[in-house]
MARVEXMI-900777 format. One record per residue: z, x, y of N, C-alpha, C, CB in turn; residue number from 1. Coordinates in Angstrom, 3 decimals, m for minus. Glycine has a CB too. Example, Ala and Ser with C-alpha at 12.3 -4.5 7.8 and 13.67 -1.06 7.14 Angstrom:
BEGIN
[rec [7.800, 13.190, m5.690], [7.800, 12.300, m4.500], [7.800, 13.200, m3.300], [9.046, 11.308, m4.473], 1],
[rec [7.080, 12.850, m2.250], [7.140, 13.670, m1.060], [7.870, 12.900, 0.030], [5.725, 14.084, m0.598], 2],
END
This chain:
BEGIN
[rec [0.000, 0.822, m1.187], [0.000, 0.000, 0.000], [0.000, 0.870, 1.257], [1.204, m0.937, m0.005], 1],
[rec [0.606, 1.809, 1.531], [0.764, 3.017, 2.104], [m0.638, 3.077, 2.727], [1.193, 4.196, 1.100], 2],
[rec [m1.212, 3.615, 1.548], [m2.766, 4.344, 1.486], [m3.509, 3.363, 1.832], [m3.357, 4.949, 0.062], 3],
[rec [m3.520, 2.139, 2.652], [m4.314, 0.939, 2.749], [m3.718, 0.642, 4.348], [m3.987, m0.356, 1.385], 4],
[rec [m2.584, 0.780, 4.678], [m2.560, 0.845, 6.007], [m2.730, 1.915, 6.528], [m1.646, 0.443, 6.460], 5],
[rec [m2.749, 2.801, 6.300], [m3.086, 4.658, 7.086], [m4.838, 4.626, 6.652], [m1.874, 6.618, 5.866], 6],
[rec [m5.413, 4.245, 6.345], [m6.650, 3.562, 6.028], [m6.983, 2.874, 7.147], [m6.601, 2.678, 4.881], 7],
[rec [m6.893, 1.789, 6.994], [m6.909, 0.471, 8.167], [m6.528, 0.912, 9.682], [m5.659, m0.791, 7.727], 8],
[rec [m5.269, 1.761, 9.494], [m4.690, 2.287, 11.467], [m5.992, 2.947, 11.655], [m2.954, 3.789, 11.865], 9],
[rec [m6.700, 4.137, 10.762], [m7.497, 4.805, 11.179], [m8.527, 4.751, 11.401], [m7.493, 5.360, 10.870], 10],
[rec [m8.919, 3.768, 10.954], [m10.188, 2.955, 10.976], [m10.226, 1.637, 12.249], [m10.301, 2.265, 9.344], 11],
[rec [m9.509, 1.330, 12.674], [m9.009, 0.499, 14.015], [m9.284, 1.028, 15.692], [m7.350, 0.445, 13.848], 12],
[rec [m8.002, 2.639, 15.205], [m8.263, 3.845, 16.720], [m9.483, 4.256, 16.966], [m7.562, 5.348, 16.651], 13],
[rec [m10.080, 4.674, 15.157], [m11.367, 5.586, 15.610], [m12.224, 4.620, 16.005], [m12.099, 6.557, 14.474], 14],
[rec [m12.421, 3.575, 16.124], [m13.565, 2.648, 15.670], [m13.601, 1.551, 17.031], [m13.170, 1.797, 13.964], 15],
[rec [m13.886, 0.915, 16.856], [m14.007, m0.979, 17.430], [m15.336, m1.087, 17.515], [m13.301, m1.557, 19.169], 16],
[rec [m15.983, m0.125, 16.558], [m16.766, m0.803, 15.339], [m18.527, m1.059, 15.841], [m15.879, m2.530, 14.954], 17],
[rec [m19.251, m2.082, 14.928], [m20.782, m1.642, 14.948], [m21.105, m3.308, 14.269], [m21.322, 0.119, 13.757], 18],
[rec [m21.909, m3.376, 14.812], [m22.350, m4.294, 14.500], [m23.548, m4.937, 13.284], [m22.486, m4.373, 15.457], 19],
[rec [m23.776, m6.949, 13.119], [m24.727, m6.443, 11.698], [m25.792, m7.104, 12.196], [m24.292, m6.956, 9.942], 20],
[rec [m25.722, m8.061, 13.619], [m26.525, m9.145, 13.667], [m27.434, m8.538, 14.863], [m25.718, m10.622, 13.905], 21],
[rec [m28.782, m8.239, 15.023], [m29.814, m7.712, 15.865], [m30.575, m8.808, 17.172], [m30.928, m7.231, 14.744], 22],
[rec [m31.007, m8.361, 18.289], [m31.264, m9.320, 18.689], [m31.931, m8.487, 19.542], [m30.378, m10.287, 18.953], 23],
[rec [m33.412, m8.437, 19.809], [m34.512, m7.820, 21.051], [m34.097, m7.996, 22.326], [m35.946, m8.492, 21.105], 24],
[rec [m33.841, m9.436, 22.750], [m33.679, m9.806, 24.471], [m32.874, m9.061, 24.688], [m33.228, m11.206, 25.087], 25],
[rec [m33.383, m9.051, 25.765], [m32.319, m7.761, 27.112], [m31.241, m8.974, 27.749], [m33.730, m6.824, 29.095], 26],
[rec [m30.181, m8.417, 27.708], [m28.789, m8.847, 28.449], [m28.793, m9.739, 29.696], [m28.069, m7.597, 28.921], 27],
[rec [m28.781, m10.653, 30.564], [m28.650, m10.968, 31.556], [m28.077, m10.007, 32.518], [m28.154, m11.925, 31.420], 28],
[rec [m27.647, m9.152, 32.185], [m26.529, m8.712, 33.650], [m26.831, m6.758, 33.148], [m23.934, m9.587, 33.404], 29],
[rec [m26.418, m6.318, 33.922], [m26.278, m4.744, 33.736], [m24.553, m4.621, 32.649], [m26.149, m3.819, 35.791], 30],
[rec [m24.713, m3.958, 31.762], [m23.462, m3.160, 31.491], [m22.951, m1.850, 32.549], [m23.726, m2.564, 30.049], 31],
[rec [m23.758, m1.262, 33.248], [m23.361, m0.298, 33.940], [m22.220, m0.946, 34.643], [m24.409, 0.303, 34.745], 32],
[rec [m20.889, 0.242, 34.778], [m20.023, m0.318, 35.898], [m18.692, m0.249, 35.120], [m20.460, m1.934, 36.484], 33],
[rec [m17.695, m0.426, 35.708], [m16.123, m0.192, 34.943], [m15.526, m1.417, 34.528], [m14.951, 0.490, 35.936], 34],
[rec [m15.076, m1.830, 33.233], [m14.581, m2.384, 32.810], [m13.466, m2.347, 32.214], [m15.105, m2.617, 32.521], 35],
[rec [m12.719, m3.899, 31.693], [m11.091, m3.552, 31.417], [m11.324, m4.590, 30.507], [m9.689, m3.695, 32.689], 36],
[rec [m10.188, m4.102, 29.324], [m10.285, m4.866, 27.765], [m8.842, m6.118, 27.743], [m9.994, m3.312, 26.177], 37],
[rec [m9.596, m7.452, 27.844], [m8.746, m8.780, 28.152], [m8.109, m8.960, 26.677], [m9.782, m10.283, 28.721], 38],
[rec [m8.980, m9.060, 25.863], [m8.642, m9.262, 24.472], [m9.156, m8.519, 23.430], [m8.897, m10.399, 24.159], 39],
[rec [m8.520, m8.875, 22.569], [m9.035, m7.938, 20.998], [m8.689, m8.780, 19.734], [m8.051, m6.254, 20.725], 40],
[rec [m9.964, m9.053, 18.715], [m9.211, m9.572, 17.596], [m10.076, m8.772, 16.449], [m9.184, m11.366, 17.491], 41],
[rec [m9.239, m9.015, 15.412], [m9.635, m8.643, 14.220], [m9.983, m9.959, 13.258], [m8.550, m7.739, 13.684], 42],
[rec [m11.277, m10.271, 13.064], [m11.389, m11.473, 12.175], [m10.586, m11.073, 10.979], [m12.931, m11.879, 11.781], 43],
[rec [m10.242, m12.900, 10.933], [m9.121, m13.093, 9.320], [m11.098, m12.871, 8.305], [m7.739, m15.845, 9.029], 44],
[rec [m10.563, m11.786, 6.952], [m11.422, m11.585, 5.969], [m10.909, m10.874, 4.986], [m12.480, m11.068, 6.358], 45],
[rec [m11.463, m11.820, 4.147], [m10.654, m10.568, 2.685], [m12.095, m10.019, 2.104], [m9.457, m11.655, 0.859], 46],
[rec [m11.460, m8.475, 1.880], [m12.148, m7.877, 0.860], [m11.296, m7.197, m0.100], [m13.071, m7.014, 1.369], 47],
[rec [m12.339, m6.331, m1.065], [m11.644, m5.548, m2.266], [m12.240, m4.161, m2.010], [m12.016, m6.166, m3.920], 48],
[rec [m10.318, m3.569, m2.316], [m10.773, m2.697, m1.832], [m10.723, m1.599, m3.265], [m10.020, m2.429, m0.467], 49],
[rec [m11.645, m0.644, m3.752], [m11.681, 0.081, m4.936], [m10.594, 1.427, m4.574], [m13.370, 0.508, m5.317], 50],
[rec [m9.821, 1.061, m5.379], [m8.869, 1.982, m5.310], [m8.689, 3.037, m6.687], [m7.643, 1.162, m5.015], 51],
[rec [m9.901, 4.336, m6.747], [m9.519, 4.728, m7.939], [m9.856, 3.847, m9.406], [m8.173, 4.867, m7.705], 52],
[rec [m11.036, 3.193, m9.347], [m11.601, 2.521, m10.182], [m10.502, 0.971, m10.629], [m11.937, 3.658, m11.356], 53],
[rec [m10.001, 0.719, m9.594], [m8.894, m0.591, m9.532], [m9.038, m1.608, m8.638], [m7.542, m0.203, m9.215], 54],
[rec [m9.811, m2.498, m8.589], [m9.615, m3.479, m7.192], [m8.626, m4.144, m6.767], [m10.336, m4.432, m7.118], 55],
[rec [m8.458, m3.942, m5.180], [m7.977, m3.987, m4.799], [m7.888, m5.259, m3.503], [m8.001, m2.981, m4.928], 56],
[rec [m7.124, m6.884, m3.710], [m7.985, m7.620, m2.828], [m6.904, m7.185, m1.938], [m8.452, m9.275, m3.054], 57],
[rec [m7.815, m7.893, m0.541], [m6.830, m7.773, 0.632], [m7.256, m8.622, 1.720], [m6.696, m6.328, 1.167], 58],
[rec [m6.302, m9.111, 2.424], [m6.361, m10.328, 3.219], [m6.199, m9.618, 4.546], [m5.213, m11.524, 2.862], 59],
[rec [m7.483, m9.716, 5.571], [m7.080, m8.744, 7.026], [m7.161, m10.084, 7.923], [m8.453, m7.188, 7.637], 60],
[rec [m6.201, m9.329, 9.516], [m6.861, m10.362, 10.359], [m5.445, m9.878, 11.050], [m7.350, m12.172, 9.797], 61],
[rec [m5.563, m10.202, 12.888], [m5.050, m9.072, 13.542], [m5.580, m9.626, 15.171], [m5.756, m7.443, 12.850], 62],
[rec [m4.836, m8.983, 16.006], [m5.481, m9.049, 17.554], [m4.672, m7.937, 17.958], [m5.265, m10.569, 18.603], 63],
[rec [m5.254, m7.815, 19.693], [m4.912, m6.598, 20.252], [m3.642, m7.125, 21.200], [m6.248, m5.848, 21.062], 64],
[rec [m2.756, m6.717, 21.193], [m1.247, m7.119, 21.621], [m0.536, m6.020, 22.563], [m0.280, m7.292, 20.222], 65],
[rec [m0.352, m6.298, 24.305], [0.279, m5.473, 24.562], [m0.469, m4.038, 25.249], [0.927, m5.415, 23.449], 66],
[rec [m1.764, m5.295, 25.767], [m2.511, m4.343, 26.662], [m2.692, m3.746, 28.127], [m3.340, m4.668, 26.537], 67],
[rec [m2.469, m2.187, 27.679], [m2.346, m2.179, 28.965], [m3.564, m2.769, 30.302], [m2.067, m0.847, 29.009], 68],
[rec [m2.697, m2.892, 31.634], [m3.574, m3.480, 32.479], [m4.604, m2.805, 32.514], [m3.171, m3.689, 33.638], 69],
[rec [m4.105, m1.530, 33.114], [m4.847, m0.368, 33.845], [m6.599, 0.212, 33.055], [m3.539, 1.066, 33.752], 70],
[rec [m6.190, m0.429, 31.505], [m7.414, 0.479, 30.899], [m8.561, 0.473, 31.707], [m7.915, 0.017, 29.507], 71],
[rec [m9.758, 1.381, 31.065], [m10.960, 1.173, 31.878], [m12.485, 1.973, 30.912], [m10.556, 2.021, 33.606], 72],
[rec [m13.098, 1.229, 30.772], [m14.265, 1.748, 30.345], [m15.322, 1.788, 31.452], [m14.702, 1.006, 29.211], 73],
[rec [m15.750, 2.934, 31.543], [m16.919, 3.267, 32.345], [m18.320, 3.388, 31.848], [m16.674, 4.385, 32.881], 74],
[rec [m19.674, 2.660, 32.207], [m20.608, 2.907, 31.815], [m21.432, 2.991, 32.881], [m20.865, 2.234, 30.943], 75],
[rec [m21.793, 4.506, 32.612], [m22.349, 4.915, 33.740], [m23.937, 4.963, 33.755], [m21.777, 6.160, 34.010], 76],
[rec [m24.831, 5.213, 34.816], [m26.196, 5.105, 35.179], [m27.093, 6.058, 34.227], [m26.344, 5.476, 36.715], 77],
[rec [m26.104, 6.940, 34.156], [m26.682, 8.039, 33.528], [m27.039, 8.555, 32.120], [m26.105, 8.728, 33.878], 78],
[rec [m26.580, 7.221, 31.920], [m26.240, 6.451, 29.795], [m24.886, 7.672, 29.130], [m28.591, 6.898, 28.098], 79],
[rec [m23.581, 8.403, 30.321], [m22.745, 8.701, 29.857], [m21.492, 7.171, 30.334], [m22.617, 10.269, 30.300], 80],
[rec [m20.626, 7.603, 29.589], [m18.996, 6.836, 29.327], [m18.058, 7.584, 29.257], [m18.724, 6.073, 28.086], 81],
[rec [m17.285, 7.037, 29.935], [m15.546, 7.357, 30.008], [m14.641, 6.438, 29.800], [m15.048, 7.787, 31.261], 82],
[rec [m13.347, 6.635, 29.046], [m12.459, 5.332, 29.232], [m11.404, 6.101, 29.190], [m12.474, 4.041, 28.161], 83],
[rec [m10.193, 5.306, 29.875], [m8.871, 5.391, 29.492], [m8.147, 4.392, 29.209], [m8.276, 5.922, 30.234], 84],
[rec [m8.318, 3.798, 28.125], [m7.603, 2.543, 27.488], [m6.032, 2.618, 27.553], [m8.028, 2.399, 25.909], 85],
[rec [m4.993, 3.668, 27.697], [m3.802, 3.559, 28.259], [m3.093, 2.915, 26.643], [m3.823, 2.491, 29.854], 86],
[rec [m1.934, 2.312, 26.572], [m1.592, 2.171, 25.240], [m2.118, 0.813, 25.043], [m0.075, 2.376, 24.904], 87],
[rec [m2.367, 0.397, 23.916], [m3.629, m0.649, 23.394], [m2.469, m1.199, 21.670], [m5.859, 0.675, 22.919], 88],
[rec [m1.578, m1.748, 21.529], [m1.364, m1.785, 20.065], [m2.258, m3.081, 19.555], [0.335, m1.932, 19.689], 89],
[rec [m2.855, m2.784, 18.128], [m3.157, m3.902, 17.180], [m2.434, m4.372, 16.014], [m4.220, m3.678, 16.718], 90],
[rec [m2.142, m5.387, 16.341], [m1.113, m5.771, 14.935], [m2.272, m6.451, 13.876], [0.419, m7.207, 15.378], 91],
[rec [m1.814, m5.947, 13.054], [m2.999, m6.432, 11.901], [m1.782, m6.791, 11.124], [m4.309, m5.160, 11.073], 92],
[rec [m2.345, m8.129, 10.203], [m1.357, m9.009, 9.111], [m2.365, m8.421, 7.788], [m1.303, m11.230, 9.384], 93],
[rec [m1.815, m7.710, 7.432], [m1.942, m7.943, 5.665], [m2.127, m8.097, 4.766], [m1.877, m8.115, 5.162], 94],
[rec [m2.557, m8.444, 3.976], [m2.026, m9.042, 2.506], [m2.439, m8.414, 1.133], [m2.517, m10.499, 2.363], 95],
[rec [m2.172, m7.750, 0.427], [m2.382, m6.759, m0.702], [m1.716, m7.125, m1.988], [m1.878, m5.403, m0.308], 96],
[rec [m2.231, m7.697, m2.633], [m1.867, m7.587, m4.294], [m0.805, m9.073, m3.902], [m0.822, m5.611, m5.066], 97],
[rec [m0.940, m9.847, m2.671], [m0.124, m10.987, m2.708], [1.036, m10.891, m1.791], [0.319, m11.225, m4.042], 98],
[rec [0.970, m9.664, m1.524], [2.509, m9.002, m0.158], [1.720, m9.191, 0.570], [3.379, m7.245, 0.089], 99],
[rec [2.504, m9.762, 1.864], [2.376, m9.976, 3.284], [2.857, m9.221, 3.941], [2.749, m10.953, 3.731], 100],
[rec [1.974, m8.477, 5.289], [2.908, m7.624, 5.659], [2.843, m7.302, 7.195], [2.779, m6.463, 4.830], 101],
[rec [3.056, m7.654, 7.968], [2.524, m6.986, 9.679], [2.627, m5.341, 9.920], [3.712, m7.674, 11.072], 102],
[rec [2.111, m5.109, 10.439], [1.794, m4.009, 11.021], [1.334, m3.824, 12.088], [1.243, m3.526, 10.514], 103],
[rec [1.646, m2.674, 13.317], [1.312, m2.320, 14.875], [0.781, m1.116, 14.803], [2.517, m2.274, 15.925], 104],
[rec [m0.003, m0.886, 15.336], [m1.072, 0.223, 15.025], [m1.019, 0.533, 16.499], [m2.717, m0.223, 14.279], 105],
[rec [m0.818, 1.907, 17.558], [m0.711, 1.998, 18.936], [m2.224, 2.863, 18.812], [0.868, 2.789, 19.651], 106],
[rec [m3.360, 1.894, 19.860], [m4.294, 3.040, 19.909], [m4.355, 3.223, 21.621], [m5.930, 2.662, 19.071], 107],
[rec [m4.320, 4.629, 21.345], [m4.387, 4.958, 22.839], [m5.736, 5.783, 23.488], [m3.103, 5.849, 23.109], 108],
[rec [m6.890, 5.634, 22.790], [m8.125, 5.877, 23.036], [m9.135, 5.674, 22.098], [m8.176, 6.945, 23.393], 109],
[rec [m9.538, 3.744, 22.414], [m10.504, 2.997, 21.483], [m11.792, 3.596, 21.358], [m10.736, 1.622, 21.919], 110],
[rec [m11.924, 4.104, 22.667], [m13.551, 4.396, 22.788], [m13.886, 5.705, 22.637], [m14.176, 4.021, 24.121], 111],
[rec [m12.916, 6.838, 23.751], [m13.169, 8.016, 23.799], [m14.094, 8.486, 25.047], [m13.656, 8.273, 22.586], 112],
[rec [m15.349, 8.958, 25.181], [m16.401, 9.332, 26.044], [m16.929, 9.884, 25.351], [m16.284, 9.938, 27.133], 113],
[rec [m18.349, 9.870, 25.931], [m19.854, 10.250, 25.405], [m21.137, 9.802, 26.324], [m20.080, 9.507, 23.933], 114],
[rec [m22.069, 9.037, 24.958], [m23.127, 8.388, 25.667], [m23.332, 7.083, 25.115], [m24.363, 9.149, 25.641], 115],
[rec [m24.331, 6.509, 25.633], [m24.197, 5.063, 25.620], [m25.821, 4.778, 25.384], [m23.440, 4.366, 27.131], 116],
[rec [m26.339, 3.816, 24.697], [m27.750, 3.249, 24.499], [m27.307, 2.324, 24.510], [m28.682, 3.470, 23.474], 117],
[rec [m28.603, 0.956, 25.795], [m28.411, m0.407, 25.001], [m30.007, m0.794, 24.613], [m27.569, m1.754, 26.069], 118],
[rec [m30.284, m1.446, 23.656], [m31.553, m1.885, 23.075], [m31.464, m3.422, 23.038], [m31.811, m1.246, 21.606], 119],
[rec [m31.639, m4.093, 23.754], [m31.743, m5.268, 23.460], [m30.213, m5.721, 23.784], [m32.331, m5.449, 22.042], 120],
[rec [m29.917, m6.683, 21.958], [m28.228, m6.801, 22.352], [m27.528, m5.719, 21.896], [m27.430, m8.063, 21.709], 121],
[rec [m27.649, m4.516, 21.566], [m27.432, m3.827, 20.557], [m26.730, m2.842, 21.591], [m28.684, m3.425, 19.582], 122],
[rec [m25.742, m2.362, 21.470], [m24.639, m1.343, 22.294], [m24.814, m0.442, 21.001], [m22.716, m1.998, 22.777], 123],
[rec [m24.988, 1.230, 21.735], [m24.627, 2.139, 20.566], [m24.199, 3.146, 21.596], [m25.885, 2.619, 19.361], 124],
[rec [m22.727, 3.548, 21.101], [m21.834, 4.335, 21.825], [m21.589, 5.495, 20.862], [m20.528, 3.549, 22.266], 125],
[rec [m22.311, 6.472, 21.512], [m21.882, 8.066, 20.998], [m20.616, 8.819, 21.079], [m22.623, 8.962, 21.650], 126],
[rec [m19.910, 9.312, 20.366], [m18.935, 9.715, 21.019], [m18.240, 11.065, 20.560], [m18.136, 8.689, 21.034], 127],
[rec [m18.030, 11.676, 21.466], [m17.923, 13.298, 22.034], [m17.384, 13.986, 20.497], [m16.473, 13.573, 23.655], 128],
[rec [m16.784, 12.896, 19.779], [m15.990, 13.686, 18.234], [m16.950, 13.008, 16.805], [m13.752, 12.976, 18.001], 129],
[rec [m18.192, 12.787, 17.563], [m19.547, 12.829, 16.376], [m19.561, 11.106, 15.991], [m19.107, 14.079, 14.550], 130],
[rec [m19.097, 10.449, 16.073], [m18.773, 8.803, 15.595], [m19.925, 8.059, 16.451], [m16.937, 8.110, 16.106], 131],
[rec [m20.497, 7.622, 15.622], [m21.631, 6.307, 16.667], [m20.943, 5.240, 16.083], [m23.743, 6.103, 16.345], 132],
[rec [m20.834, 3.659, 17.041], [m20.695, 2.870, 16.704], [m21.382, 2.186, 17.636], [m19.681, 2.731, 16.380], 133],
[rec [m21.704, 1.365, 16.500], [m23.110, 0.125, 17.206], [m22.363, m0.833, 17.839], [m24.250, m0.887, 15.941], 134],
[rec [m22.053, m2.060, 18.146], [m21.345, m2.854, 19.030], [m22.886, m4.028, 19.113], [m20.676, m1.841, 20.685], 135],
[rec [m22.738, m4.882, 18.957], [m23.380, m6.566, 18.686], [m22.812, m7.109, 20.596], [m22.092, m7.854, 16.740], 136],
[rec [m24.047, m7.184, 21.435], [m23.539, m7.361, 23.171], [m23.597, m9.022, 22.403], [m24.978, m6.733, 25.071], 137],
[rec [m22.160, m9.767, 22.579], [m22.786, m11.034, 22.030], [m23.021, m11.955, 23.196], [m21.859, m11.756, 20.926], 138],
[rec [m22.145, m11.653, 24.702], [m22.675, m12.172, 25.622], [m22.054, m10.916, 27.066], [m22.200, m13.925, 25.565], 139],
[rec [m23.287, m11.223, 28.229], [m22.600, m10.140, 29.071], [m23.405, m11.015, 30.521], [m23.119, m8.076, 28.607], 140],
[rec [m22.250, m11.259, 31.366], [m22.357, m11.478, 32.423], [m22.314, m10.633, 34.140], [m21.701, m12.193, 32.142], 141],
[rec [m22.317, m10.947, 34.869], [m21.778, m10.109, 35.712], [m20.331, m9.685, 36.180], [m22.273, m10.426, 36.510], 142],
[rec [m19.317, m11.034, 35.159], [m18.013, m10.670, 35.069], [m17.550, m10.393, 33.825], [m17.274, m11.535, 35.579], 143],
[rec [m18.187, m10.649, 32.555], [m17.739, m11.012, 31.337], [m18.607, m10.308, 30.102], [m17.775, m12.538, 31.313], 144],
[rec [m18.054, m9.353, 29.225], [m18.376, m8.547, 28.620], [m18.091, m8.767, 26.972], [m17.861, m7.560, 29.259], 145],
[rec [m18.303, m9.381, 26.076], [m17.852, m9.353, 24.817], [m18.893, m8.740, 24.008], [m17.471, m10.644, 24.362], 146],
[rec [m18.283, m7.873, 22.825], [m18.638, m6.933, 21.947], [m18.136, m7.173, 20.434], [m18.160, m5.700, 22.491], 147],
[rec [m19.162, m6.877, 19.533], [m18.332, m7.123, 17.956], [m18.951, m5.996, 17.531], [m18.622, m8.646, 16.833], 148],
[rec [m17.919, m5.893, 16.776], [m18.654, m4.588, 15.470], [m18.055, m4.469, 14.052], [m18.408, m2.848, 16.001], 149],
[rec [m18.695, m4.483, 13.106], [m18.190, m4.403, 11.926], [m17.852, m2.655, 11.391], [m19.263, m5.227, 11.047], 150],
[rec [m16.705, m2.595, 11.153], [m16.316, m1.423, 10.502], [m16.851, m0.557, 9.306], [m15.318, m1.698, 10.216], 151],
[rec [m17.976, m1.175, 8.683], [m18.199, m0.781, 7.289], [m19.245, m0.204, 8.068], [m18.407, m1.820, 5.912], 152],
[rec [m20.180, m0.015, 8.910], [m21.475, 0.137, 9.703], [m20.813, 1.352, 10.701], [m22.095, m1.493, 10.589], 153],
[rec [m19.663, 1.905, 11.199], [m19.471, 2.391, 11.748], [m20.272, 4.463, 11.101], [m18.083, 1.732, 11.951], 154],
[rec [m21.046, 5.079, 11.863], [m21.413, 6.467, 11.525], [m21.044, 7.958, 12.037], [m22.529, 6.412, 11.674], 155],
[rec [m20.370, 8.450, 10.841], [m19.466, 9.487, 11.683], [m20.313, 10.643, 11.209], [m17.642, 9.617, 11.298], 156],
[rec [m19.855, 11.652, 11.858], [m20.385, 13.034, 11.882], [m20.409, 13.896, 10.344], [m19.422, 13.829, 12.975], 157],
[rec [m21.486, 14.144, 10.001], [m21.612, 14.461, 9.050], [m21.942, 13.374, 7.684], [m20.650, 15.146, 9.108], 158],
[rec [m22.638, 11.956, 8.104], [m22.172, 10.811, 7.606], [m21.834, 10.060, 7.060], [m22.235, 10.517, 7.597], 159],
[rec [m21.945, 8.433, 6.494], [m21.201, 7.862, 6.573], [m19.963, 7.998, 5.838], [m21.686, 7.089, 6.545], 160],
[rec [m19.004, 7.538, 5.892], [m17.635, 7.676, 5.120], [m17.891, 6.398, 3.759], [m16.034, 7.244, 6.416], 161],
[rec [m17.562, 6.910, 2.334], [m17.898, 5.706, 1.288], [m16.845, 4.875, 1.463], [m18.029, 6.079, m0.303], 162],
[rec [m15.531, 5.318, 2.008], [m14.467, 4.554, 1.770], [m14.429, 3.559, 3.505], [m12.972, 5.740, 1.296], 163],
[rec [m15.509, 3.975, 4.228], [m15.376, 2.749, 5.073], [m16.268, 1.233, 5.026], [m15.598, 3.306, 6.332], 164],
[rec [m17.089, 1.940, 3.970], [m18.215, 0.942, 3.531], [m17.980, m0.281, 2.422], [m19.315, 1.824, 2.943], 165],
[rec [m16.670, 0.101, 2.385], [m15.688, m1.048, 1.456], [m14.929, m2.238, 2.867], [m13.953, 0.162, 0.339], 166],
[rec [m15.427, m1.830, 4.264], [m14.314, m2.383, 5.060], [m15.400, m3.481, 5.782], [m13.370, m1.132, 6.184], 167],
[rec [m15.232, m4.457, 5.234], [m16.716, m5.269, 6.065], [m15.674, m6.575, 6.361], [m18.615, m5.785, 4.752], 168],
[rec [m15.093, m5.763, 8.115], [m14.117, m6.383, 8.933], [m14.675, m5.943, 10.230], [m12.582, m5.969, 8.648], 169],
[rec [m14.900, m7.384, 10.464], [m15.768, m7.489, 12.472], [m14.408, m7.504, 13.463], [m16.953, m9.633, 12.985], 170],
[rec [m14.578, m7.172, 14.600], [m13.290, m6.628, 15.650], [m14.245, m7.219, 17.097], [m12.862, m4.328, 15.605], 171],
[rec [m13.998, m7.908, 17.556], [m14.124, m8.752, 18.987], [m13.386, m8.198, 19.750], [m13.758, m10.202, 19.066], 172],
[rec [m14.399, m7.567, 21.198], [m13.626, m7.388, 22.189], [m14.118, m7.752, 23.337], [m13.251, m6.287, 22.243], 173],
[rec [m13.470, m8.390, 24.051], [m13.434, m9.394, 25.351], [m13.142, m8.103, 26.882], [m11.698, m10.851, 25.064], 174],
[rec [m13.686, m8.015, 27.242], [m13.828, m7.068, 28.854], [m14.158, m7.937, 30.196], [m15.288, m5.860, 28.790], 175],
[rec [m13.211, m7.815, 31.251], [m13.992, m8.051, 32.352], [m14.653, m7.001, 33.357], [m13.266, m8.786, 33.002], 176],
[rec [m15.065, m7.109, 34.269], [m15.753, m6.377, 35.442], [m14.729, m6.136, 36.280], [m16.890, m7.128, 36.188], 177],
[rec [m14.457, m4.814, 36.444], [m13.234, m4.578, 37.954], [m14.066, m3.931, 38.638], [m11.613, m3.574, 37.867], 178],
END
C-alpha cells in the first residue's frame, strides 16, 4: 500500500498530466499571459494496478485543497513558462484491496518552467527536468482557463515510464487570468 501512494504522490507533483481527446480548432482567446490555479480535481476511477505479476484494484479520486493564492503560471510570447505554484496540497481518497484511505500530497511546483506548444486544443508543456505533458485546452477564455490530462500519457526523459501507463487517471485544472 506504501508502494501505491509514493507512486500516486509522485505521479500528481511531477505531472498534471496529458491529455487523450484531440481537437484542430484554435482556442478563442490567447493562453499567453499569467495565470492562477482556482481548482484541481482528480477524477473518481478505478484501475488495476500490476503489482509484480498480482493485480492490484484501486479506487482514485481527489481535489486540490489549500491553494495557495499567490500561485502563478506564466505563458509567455516567446512559447517559454514560468510558475510558482507556492504550496498546492492534493488529497487523494484511496481505495486498495478494499481499505480506504486519505491522503495529502503537498506539491509545491505542478508545472516547473520550460516551453510551451499550443496546436489546436492541445497544450504541450516541456519542462526544464525532460517531462512533456500534453494538457486537453477544454475551454479558454479571456478570463477562464481549464486543462485535463491523463497521467498514463504523461512523457518523461528518456521515455515513457511502464509503471505510469497502468495510471489512466485524468486531473482537471481550473485557472483564472490575473
Amino acid at each position: 500500500m506504501k508502494t501505491i501512494k509514493l507512486l500516486l504522490a509522485s505521479f500528481f507533483i511531477i505531472s498534471m498530466i496529458s491529455c487523450s481527446k484531440s481537437d484542430d480548432s484554435q482556442p478563442a482567446a490567447s493562453i499567453v499571459g499569467d495565470w492562477t490555479i482556482t481548482e484541481g480535481l482528480v477524477e473518481p476511477t478505478s484501475i488495476t494496478i500490476d503489482m509484480g505479476g498480482m493485480p492490484i484494484p484501486v479506487e482514485i479520486s481527489g481535489s486540490f485543497v489549500d491553494i495557495d493564492p499567490q500561485n502563478r503560471l506564466t505563458f509567455n510570447e516567446n512559447k517559454s513558462f514560468t510558475s510558482v505554484t507556492g504550496s498546492i496540497s492534493v488529497e487523494v481518497n484511496i481505495t486498495a484491496l478494499g481499505i480506504p484511505q486519505t491522503e495529502v500530497f503537498e506539491a509545491d511546483e505542478l508545472f516547473g518552467q520550460g516551453t510551451w506548444e499550443l496546436n489546436g486544443n492541445q497544450l504541450k508543456i516541456h519542462n526544464e527536468n525532460g517531462t512533456t505533458i500534453t494538457y486537453q485546452v477544454d475551454k479558454i477564455t479571456e478570463t477562464e482557463l481549464e486543462l485535463s490530462s491523463n497521467i498514463s500519457e504523461m512523457e518523461m526523459e528518456g521515455g515513457n515510464d511502464p509503471m505510469l501507463n497502468q495510471f489512466d487517471v485524468i486531473v482537471r485544472v481550473k485557472l483564472r487570468r490575473v
